[in-house]
N, C-alpha and C positions, 0 to 999 in steps of 0.2 A: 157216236162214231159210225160211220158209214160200213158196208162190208168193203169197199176200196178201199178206205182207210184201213181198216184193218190189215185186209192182205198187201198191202201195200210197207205197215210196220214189221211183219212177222219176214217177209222176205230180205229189208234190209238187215234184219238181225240175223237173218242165215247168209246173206252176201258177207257180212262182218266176219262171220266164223269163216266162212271161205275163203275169204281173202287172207285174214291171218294164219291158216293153217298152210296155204300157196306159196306164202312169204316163207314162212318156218321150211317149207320143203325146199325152198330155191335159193335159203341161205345155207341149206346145209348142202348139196347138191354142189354149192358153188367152191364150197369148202375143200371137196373132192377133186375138184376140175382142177382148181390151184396147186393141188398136191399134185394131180398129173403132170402138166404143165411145167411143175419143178423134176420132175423125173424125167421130164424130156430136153430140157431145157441139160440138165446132167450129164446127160447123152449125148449132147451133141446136136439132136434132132430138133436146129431152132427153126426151118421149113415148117415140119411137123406144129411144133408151139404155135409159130404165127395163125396159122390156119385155126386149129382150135380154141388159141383162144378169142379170135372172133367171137365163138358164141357164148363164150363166158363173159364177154362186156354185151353181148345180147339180152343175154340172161338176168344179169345184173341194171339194165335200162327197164328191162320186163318187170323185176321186184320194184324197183321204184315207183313204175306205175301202179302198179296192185296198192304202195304205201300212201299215193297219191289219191286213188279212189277210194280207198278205205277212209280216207278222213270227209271225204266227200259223203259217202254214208253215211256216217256218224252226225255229221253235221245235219241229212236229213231227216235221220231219226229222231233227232228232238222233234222237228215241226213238217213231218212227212206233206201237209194237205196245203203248202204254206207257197209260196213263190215269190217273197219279196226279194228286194235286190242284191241281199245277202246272201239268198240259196239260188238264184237262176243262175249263177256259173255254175255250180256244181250238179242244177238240175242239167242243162245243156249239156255238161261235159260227159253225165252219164249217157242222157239218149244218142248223143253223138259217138261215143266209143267201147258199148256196153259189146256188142254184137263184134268186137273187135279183139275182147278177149277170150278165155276160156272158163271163166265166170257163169256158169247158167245160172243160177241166183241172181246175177248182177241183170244178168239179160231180162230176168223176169223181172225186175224192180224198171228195166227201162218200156217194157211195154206197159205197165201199171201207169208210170210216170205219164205214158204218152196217152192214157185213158184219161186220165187226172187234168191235163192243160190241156188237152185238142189238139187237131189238127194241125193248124198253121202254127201252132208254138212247136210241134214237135218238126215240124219241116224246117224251120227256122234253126233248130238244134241238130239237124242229121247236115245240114249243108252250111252250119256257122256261118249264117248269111250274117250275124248280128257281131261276130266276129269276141263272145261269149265263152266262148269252151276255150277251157284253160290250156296258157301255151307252152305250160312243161309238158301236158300229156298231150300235145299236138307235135312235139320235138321227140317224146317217146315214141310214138306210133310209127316212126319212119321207119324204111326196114333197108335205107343207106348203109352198107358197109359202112365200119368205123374207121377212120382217116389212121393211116400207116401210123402217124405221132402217138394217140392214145394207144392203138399196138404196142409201139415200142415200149409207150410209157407204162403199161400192164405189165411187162412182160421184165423188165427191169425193175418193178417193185416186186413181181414174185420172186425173180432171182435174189433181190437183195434180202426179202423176206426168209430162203433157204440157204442163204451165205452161200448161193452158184456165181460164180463170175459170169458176167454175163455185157459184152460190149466191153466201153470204154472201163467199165465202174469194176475192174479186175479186183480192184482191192476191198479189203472190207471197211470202207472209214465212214459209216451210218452208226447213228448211234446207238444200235444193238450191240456193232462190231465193239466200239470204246469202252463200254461197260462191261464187255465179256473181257478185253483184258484188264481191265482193270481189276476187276476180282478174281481174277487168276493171278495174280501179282502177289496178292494177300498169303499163297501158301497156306492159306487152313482147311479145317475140315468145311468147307462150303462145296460143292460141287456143282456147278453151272448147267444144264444138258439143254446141247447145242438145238438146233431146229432141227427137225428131223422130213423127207416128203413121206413117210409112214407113219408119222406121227401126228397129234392132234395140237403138237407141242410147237406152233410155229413163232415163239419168241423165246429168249431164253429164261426158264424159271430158277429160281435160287431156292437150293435144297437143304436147309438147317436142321442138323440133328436135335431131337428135344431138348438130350440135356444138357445142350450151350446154348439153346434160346436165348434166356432171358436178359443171357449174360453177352450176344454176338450183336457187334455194329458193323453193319456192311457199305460203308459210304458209296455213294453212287450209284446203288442199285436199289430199285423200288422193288419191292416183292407182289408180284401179280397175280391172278388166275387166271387158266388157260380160256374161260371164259370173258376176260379182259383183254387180252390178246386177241380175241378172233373180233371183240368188237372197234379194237385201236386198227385193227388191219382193213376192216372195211369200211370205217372211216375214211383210212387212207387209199381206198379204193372207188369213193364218194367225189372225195373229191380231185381226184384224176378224171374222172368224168363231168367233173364241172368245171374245169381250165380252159 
């Protein structure tokens, strides 16, 4: 194994750690922005909301790419010295958007790459003459304001997510809303606690005291953790930007 090969592997394994730690920081970051955004939204101050959260679907376009390049690494880290027609999209899509992010890892794995194929293959990958580089991160890279509908539609699933009326959708009829009463209907010891924008608590959890565990059926509600919830919400957050 060559010294480019080498440096070559050792860098995409610190781009991997960098990417994932970037994602871990921009999913929790986004976590915060949403709870703003329901406090303003509370307020009144939907002016305010709109503006910001622009850069929370910014934000949120940005982690996808990161999630998108990372698999691109991965995938050349089995066969770093390799170029067949399985990894030249992902080799292109790095030389072409490495210098794009804030990745110095990733930047250094794309001048490696461009020592590794030559000239004309990397010229070929900065200007997608060969039309190669992947067209989610070519749709990512835009820096297009987001069209007022994805706005709207952001900004009515945070509403909906902190039970704030928000537009036409004044009422609560999501299905958070029908399960919350539903198990208020029950009268027992179960206590429900609502969403909160101070809280980390953004769906409702069900609270069963020990010693009627074994013994309590709570039809119609699933018992979750708040780690479940944040990843069902940006799900639903996923896919508002793929409509």
């Amino acid at each position: 194994m060559d010294q480019l090969h080498r440096r070559l592997k050792a860098q995409l394994r610190l781009s991997i750690t960098r990417l994932r730690l970037l994602q871990s920081k921009k999913s929790a970051l986004a976590k915060q922005q949403r709870r703003d955004l329901a406090q303003l939204l509370e307020k009144g101050k939907l002016e305010s909301a709109k503006i910001r959260v622009e850069n929370v679907i910014r934000e949120d376009v940005n982690t996808e790419l990161l999630e998108i390049l990372e698999l691109f690494v991965r995938s050349l880290l089995a066969q770093p010295g390799e170029c067949d027609i399985g990894l030249e999209e992902a080799i292109q899509t790095i030389i072409y958007c490495a210098t794009k992010t804030e990745v110095k890892e990733l930047q250094t794995v794309r001048e490696l790459l461009m020592q590794r194929f030559g000239k004309e293959f990397s010229l070929r990958a900065i200007g997608n003459s060969e039309s190669k580089v992947n067209a989610k991160v070519l749709v990512k890279l835009r820096i297009d304001p987001p069209d007022l509908d994805l706005v709207d539609r952001y900004l009515t699933e945070i509403a909906r997510t902190y039970d704030i009326p928000y537009g036409d959708d004044s009422e609560d009829d999501s299905e958070e809303g029908v399960l919350r009463e539903s198990a208020d209907l029950q009268h027992g010891p179960i206590a429900i606690a609502p969403p909160s924008p101070s809280t980390e608590n953004l769906r409702p959890l069900v609270h069963i005291p020990k010693e009627i565990a074994p013994a309590v059926h709570v039809p119609l509600v699933e018992i979750k953790t708040e780690r479940d919830f944040d990843n069902e919400l940006q799900k639903r957050f996923d896919a508002l930007r793929k409509r």
